[in-house]
VEXNU-250484 format. One record per residue (C-alpha): y, z, x. Coordinates in steps of 0.25 Angstrom, whole numbers, plus 5000, padded with zeros to 4 digits. Each point is the difference from the previous one (the first is absolute). Layout:
Y_Z_X $
...
END
This chain:
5234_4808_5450 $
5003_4998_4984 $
4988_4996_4992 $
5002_4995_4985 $
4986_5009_4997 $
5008_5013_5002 $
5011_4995_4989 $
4992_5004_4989 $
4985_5006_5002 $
4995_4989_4992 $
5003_4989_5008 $
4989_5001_5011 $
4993_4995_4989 $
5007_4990_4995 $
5003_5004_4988 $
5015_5000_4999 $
4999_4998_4985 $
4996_5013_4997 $
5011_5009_5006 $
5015_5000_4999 $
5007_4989_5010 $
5008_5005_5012 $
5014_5002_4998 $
5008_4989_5005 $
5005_4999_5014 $
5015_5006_5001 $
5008_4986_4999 $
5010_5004_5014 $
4986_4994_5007 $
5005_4987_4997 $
5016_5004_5001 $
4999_5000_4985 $
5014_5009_4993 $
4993_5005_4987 $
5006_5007_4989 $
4989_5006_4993 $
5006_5015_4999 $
5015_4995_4997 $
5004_5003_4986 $
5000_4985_4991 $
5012_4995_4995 $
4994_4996_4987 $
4984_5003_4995 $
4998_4989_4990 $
4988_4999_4990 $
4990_4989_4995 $
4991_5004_4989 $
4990_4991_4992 $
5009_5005_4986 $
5013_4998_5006 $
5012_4989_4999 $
5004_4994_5010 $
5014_5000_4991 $
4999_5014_5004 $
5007_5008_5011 $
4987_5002_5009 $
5001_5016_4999 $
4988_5009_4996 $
5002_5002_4987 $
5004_4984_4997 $
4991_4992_5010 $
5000_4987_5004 $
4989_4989_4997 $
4999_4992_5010 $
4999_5001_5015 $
5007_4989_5000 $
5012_5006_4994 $
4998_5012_5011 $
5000_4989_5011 $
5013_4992_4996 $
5007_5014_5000 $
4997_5008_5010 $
5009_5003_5012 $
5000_5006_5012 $
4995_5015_5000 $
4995_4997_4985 $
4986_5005_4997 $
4992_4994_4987 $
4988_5007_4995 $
4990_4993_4992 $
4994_5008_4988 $
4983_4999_5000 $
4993_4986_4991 $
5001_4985_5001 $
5010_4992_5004 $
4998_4985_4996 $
5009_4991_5008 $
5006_4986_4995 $
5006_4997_5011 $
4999_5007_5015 $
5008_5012_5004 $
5010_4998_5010 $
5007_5009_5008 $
5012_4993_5006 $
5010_5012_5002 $
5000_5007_5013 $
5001_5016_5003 $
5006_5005_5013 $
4995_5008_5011 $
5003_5014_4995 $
4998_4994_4983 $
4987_4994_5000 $
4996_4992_4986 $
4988_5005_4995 $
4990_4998_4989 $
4990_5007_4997 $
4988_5006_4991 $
5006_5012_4992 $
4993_5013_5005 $
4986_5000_4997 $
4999_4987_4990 $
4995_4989_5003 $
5009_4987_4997 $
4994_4988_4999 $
5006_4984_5004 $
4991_4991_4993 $
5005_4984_5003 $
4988_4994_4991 $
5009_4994_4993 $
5009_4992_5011 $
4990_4987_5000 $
5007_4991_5010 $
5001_5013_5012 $
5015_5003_5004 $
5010_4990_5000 $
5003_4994_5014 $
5010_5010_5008 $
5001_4994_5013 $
4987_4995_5002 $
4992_4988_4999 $
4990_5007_4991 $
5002_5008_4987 $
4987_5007_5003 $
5008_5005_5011 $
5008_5010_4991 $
4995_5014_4996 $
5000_5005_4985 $
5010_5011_5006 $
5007_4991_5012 $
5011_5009_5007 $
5009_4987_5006 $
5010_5001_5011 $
5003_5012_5000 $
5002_5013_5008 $
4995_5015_4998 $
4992_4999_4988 $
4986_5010_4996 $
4990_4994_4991 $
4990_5013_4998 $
4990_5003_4992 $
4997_4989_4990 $
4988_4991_4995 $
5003_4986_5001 $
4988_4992_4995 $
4997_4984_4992 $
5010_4991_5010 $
4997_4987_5000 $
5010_5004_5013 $
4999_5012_5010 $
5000_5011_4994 $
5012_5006_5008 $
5008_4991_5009 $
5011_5005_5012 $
5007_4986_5003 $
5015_4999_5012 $
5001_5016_4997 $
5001_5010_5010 $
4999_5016_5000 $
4989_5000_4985 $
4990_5010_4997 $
4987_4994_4993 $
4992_5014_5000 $
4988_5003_4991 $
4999_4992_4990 $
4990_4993_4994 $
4997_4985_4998 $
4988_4993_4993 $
4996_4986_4996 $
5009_4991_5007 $
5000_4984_5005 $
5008_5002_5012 $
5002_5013_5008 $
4999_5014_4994 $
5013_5003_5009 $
5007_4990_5008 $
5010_4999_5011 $
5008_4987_5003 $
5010_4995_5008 $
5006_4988_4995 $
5007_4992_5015 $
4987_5005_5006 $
5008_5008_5010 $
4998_5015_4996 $
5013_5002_5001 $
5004_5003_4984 $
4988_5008_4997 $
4998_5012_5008 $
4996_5015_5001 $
4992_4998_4988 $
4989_5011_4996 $
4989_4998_4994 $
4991_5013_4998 $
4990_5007_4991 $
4997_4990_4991 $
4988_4993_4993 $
4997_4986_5000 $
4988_4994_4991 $
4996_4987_4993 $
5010_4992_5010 $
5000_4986_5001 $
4991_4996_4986 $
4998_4988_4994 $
4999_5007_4987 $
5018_4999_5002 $
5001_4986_5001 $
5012_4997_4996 $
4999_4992_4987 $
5002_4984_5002 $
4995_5003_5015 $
4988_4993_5005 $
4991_5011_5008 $
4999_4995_5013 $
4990_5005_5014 $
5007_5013_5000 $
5010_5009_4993 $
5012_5004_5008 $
5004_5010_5011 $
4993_5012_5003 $
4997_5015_4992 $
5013_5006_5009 $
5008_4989_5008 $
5011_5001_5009 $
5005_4986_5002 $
5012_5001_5010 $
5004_5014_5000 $
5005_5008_5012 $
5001_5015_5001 $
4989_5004_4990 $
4990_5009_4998 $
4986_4999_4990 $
4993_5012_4999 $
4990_5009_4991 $
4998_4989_4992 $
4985_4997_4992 $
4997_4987_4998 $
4988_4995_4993 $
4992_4991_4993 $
5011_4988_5003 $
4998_4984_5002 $
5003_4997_5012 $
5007_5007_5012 $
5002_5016_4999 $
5012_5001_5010 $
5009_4989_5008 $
5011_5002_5007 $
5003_4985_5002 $
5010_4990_5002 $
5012_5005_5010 $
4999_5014_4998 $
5003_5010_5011 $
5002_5014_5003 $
4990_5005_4992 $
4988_5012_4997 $
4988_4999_4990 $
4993_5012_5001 $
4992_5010_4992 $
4996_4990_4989 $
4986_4998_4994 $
4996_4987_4995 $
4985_4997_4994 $
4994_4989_4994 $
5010_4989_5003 $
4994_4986_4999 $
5007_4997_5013 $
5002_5006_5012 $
5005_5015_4997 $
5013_4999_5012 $
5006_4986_5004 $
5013_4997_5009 $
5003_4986_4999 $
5012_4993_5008 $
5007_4992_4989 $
5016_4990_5003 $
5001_5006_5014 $
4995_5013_5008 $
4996_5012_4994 $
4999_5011_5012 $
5000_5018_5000 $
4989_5002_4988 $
4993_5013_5004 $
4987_5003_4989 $
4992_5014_5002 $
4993_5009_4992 $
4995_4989_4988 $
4988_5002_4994 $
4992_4986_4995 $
4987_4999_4995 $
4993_4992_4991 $
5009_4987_5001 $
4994_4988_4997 $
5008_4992_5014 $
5002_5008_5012 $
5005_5014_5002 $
5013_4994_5007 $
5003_4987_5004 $
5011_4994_5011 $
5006_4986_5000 $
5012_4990_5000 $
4998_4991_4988 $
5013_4992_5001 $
5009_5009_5008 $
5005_4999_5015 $
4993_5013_5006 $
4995_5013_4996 $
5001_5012_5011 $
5001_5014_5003 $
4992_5004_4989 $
4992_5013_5002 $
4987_5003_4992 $
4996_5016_5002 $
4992_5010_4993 $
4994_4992_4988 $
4988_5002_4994 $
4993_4987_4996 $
4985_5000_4992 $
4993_4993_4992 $
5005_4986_5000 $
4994_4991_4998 $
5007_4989_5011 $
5006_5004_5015 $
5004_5013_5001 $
5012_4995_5009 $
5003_4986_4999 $
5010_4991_5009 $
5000_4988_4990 $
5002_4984_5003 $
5004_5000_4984 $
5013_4988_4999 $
5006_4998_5012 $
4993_5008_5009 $
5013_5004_5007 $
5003_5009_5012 $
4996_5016_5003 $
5005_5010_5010 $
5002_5013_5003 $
4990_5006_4991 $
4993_5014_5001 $
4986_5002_4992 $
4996_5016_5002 $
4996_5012_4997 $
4994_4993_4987 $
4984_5003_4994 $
4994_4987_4993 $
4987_5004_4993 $
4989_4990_4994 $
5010_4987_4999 $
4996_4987_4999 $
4986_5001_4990 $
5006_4991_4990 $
4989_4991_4995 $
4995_4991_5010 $
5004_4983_5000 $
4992_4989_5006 $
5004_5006_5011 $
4991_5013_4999 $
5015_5008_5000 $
5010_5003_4990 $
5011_4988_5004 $
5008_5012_5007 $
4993_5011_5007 $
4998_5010_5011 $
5009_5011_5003 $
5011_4993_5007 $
5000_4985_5001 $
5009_4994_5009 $
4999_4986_4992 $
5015_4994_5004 $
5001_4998_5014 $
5016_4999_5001 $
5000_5014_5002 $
5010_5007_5014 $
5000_5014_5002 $
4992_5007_4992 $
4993_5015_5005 $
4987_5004_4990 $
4995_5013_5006 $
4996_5013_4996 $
4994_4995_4986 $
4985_5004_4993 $
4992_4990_4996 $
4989_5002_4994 $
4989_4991_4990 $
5010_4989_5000 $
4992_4988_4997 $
4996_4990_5010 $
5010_5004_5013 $
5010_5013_5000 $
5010_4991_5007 $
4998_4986_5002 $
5009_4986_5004 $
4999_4986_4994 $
4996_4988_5010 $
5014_4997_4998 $
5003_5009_5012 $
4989_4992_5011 $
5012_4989_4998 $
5010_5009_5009 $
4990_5001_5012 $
4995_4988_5007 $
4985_5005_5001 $
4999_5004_4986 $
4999_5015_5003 $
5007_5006_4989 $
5002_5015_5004 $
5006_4994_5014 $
5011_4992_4990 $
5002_5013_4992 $
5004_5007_5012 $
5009_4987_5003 $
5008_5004_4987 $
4999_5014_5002 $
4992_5004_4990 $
4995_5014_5004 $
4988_5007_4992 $
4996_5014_5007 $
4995_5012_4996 $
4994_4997_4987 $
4989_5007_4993 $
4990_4990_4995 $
4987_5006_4992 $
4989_4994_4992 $
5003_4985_5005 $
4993_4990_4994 $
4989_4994_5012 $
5002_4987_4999 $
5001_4986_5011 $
5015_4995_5000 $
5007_4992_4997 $
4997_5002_4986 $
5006_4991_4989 $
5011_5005_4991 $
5010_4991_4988 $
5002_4993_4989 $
4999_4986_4995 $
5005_4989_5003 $
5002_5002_5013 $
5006_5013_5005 $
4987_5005_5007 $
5001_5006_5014 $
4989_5005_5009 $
5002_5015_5003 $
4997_5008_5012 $
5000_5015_5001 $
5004_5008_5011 $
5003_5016_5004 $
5012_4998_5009 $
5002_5011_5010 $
4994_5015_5000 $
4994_4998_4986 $
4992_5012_4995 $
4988_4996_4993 $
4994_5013_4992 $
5000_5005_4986 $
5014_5005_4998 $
4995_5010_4991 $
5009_5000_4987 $
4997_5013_4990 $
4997_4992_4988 $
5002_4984_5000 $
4993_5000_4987 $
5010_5005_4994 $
5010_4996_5006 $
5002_5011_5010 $
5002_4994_5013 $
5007_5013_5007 $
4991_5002_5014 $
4991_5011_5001 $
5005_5011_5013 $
4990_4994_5009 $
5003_4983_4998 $
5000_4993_5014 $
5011_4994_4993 $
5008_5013_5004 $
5007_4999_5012 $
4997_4986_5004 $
5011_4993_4997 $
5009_4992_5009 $
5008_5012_5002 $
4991_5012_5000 $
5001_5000_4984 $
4991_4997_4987 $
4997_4986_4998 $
5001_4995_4984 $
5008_5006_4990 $
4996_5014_4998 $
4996_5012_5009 $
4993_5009_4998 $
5006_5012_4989 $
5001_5005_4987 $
END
């Protein structure tokens, strides 16, 4: 079994920050045909002293990016010399490469090149959307084979870098700061996933996402800024991975919408003011989302959350090997947010929540959404939670909502669980709050439920015996009960004992 801790030493302990990034995976995982060691047809420059009346060589740059973008073709790679880019209007890339002449653009080797959009006080204007803010300050726009590497996108009173009806683009490790909408975003504008596809989005960072402090001017700040720190809003055939994301707004990660046929893996997010991992059915069915090996810790929501807001179903999503501390709400979350649609076909396992749920307590006594895993919606089919540790998770390690007693006649809501098949075995549960169920867990006004824990079948309650939780260490010491009592003969949680 793979582990994101053996990557890079410093990731038992969280703290990806401190040591280079993994390199990306090689793209033929997602049939992807790449061109990144075929000679260029053209190498263009852009450089804070150039012209944009210039040819766009080396020794007679560009100015603009957005020269670079209107001219750039197929095979054609622009390098951006190091300093600050003040944008009047967005860059757009409307030009498409091919499958063996990708169209790159790109930091030039070892500077750092800077795309400041402070100066775009409206956000971008509408391109087949319904909102401006939808629009990134570097938007790449029905397209196809296109590489946005390398460059620090920051001040959008937009997103920051936005993928919108393009299929086969690159978006790898750059970095985006202080943006209204998304920090990197991913639409589909018929809400069918079938004009933005095998879309990558890896080792980049994502901070300050989703502040008021872009408003767009002449706007009138509302509840909530838009969207989410990384949003995949329809997209089929994608990957998100070593991506940092921190200090955001609102969500960390969603794959929402109609997206299909996608992996988020080996991301860190931290100190999101929502939940850190979301998927959320929007327009119709978003089905195939497999997320392992995340760390989330220190979001302000819960570590991962699961629902159908205004969409027709969510299924076969798989939720494997994460790593989830130190939220405060629900570690796991099945969410009645919106429309409270349907759920089926989900697999919960082989994660390790840690001491989630210890927001400040309400009038209720609990932060308004707690405990390890909280079966909160009812209009759940399918789902298997097994072979998970949960331990110091406030209130339950897995609980469910008195909206289940409605789908038995008696009221017994473990015999209507089983009636939905909804199987929870061989857990780990440790350090469990001793407390009379139900207990009561929401918000006002009126989204309040009684919640009962339960252990499902051939639990295992002992101290799973991490090396260091304190510090973020939570590989098992060689003698954990947690060895070997799995559902298959195997480890339960994330990690297994090692180096």
């Amino acid at each position: 079994m793979k582990h994101l801790f053996l990557l890079c030493p410093l990731i038992a302990i969280v703290m990806l920050t401190a040591c280079a990034p993994p390199p990306p995976r090689q793209p033929k995982q997602l049939g992807f045909v790449t061109s990144a060691d075929a000679t260029p047809a053209n190498i263009f420059y852009v450089a804070p002293d150039g012209d944009d009346g210039n040819p766009g060589t080396q020794a007679r740059p560009w100015l603009t990016v957005n020269k670079a973008a209107a001219a750039a073709r197929a095979g054609d790679v622009v390098l951006i010399r190091g300093g600050i880019y003040k944008l009047e209007v967005p860059v757009l890339v409307i030009n498409s490469g091919t499958p063996q002449a990708w169209i790159t653009f790109k930091s030039y080797p070892g500077e750092k090149a800077v795309i400041d959009a402070a100066a775009i006080d409206r956000g971008a204007p509408k391109i087949g959307m319904r909102f401006s803010h939808d629009n990134g300050a570097f938007q790449v726009h029905a397209v196809q084979y296109v590489r946005v590497e390398d460059l620090h996108v920051r001040n959008s009173r937009g997103a920051g870098i936005s993928v919108r009806d393009s299929s086969y683009v690159d978006i790898i490790g750059n970095h985006t700061e202080n943006t209204y909408s998304s920090g990197i975003s991913v639409w589909d504008t018929n809400h069918d996933a079938r004009g933005t596809e095998y879309i990558r989005v890896l080792s980049n960072t994502v901070t300050r996402a989703n502040t008021f402090d872009m408003l767009p001017t002449g706007n009138t700040r509302q509840s909530e800024a838009p969207h989410e720190a990384i949003s995949i809003g329809g997209a089929a055939h994608f990957e998100v991975a070593y991506n940092h994301v921190y200090d955001v707004d609102k969500e960390g990660i969603d794959v929402k919408e109609v997206s299909r046929h996608g992996k988020v893996h080996h991301n860190l997010v931290e100190r999101a003011d929502r939940q850190g991992l979301y998927v959320d059915a929007w327009f119709g069915k978003l089905e195939d989302i497999e997320i392992y090996e995340n760390v989330v810790r220190n979001c302000r929501g819960a570590g991962f959350a699961i629902s159908v807001e205004g969409g027709e179903a969510l299924r076969n999503v798989r939720f494997h090997h994460n790593l989830l501390y130190d939220n405060l709400g629900t570690g796991i979350l099945f969410a009645r947010w919106g429309g409270d649609g349907p759920r089926s076909d989900i697999r919960i396992y082989n994660n390790t929540l840690h001491h989630n749920g210890h927001g400040p307590a309400s009038s209720t006594g609990y932060f308004w959404i707690t405990g390890g895993i909280y079966l909160y919606s009812a209009n759940l089919e399918d789902v298997e939670i097994r072979d998970n540790i949960l331990s110091a998770n406030r209130g339950f390690q897995i609980g469910y909502s008195d909206h289940w007693l409605k789908y038995d006649g008696d009221g017994d809501g473990e015999r209507a669980l089983q009636s939905r098949r909804i199987s929870v075995h061989h857990n780990l549960f440790h350090d469990t709050d001793r407390v009379t169920f139900p207990i009561r867990v929401g918000w006002p006004p009126n989204d309040y439920a009684n919640v009962f824990g339960f252990a499902g079948e051939a639990a295992v309650e002992a101290d799973p015996q991490f090396v260091a939780p304190e510090q973020g260490d939570f590989r098992l010491r060689a003698g954990s009960p947690a060895v070997g009592a799995g559902s298959d003969g195997g480890t339960i949680g994330a990690l297994a004992p090692g180096p």
